[in-house]
KEBABA-679540 format. One record per residue: x, y, z of N, C-alpha, C, O, CB in turn; residue in three letters. Coordinates in steps of 0.1 Angstrom, whole numbers, plus 2048, in hexadecimal, padded with zeros to 3 digits. Glycine has a CB too. Layout:
N
XYZXYZXYZXYZXYZALA/...
END
This chain:
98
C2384F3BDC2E8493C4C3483E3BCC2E8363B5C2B8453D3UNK/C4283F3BFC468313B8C468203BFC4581E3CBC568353B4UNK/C4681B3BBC4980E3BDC5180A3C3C5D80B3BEC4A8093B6UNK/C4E8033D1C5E8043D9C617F03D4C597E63D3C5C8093F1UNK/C6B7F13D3C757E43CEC727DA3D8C6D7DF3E3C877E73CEUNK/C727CD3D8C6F7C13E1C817BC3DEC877BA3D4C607B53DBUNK/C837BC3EEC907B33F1C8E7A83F7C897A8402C9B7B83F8UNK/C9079D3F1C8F78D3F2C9B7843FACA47803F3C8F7883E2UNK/C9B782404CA777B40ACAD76F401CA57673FDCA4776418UNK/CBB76C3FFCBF7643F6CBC7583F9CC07503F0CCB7653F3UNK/CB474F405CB1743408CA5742405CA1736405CB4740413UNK/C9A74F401C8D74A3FDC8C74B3EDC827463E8C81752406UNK/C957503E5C9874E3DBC9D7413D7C9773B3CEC9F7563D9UNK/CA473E3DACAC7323D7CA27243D9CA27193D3CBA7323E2UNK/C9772A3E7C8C71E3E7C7E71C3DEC757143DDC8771F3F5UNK/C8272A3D7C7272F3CEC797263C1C717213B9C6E7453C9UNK/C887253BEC8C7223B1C8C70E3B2C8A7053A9C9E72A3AFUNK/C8E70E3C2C8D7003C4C826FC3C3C816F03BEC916FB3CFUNK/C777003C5C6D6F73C7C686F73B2C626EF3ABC606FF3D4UNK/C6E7023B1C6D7013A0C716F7397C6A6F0390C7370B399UNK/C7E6F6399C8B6ED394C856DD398C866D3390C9D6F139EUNK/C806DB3A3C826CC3A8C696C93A0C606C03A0C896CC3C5UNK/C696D439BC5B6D0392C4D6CE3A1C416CA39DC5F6BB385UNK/C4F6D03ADC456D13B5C3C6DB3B1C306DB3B4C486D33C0UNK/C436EA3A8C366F03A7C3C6F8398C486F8395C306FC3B7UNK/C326FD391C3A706384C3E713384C3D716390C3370837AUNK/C40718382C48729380C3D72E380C3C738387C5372F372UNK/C3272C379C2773537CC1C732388C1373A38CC2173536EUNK/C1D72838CC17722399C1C7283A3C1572F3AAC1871339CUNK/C307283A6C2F72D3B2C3073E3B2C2F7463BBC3A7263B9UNK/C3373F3A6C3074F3A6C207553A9C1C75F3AFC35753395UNK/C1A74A3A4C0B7543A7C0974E3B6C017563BBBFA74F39BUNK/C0E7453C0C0E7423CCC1374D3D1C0B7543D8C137373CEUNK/C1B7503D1C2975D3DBC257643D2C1F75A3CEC3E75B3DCUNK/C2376D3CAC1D7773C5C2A77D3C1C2D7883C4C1377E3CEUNK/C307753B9C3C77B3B2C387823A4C2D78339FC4876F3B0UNK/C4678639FC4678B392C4E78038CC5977F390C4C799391UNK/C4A77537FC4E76D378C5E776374C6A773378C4176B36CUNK/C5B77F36EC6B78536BC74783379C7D77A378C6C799367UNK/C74787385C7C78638EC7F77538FC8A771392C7678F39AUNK/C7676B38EC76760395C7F75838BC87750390C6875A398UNK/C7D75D379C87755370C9875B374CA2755373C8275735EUNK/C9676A376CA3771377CAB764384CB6760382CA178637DUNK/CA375F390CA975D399CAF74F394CBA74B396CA075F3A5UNK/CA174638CCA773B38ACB473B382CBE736385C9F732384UNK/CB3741377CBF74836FCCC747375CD473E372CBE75636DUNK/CCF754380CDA755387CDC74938FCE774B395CDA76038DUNK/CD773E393CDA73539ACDE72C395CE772539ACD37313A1UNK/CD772B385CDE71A382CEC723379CF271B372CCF70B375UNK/CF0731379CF773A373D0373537FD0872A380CEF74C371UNK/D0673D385D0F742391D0D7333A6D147333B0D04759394UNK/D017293A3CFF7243ADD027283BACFA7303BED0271A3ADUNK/D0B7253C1D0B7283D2D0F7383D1D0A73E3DBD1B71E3DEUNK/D1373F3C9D1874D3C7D0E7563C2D117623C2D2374D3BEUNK/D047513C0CF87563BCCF075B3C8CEE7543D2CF274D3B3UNK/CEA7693C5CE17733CFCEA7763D6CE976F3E0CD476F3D8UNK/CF577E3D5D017813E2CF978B3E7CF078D3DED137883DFUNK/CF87923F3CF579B3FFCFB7A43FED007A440ACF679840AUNK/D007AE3F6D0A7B83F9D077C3402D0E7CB408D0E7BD3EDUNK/CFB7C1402CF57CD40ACFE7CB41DD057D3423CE07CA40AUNK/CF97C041FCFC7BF429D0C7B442DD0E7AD436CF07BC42EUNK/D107B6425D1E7B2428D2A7BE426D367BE42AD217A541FUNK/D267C5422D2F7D1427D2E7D8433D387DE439D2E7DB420UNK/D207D8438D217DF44AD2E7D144DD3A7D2452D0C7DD459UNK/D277C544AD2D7BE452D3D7C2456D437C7460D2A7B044EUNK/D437BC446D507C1443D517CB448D547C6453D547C2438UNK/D527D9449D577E5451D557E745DD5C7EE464D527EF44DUNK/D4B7E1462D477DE475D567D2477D607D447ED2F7D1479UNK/D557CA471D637BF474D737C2472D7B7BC478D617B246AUNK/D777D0466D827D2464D847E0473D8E7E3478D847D4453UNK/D787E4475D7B7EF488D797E748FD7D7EA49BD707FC48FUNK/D747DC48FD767D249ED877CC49BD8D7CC4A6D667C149FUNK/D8D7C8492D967C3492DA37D0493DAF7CD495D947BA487UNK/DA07DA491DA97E5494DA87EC4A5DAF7F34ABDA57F0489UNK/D9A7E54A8D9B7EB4B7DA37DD4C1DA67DE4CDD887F04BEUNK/DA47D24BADAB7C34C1DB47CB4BFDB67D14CADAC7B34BAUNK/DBC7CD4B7DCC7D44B3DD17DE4BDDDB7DE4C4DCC7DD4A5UNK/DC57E74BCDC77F24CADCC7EC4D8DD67EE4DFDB77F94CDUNK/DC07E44D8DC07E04E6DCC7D74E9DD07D74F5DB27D84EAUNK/DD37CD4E0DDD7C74E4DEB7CD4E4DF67C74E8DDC7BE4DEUNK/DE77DD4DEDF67E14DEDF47E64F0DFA7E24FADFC7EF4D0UNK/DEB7ED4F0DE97F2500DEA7E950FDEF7EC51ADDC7F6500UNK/DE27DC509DEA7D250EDF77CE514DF97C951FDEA7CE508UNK/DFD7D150BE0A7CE50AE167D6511E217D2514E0C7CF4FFUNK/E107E4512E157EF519E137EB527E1C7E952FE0F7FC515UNK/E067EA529E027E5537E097DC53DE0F7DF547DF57E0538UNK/E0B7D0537E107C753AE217C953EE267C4547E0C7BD531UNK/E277D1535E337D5538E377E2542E427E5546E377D652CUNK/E297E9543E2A7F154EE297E955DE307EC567E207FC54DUNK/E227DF55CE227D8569E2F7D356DE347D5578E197CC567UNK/E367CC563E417C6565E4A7CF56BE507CC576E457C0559UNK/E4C7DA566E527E856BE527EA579E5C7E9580E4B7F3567UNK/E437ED57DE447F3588E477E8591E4D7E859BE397FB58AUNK/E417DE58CE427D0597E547CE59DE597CC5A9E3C7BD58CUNK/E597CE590E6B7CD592E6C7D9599E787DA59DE767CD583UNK/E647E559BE6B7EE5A6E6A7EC5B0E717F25B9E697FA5A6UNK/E5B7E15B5E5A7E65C1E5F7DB5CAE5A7D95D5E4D7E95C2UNK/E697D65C3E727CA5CBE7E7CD5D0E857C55D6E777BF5C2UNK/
END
């Protein structure tokens, strides 16, 4: 079987590189602590002091997000045109029944 991939949330990355950067522990200390792979932990420091707040984007999960948010905002659209009908059907019948 192959080797299934480890996905790392971008806030415990960013805290494995901190505790590196600020000299509390070494690249090889906290790697053998968290049982990392030295390659993944320099790649991370890399892209951070590379790219900073833009670094480890989530793409995975910001596209549900994005496509769940552009059908909720097309079903607001729906609903306010219907709305609107309603509201002007009321007006209608109300002026008839005077």
């Amino acid at each position: 079987m192959g080797r299934v991939r480890s996905r790392y949330p971008r806030e415990f990355k960013i805290e494995v590189v901190r505790r590196i950067e600020s000299g509390e522990k070494s690249l090889s200390e906290v790697c053998r602590e968290l049982n990392l792979d030295r390659a993944y932990v320099s790649r991370w420091k890399a892209e951070l002091s590379k790219k900073g707040e833009k670094a480890f984007p989530n793409k995975r999960r910001e596209e549900p997000l994005n496509s769940e948010a552009a059908a909720l905002r097309k079903e607001i659209e729906r609903l306010k045109e219907e709305n609107e009908i309603l509201k002007k059907a009321a007006a209608y019948f109300a002026k008839e029944l005077r």
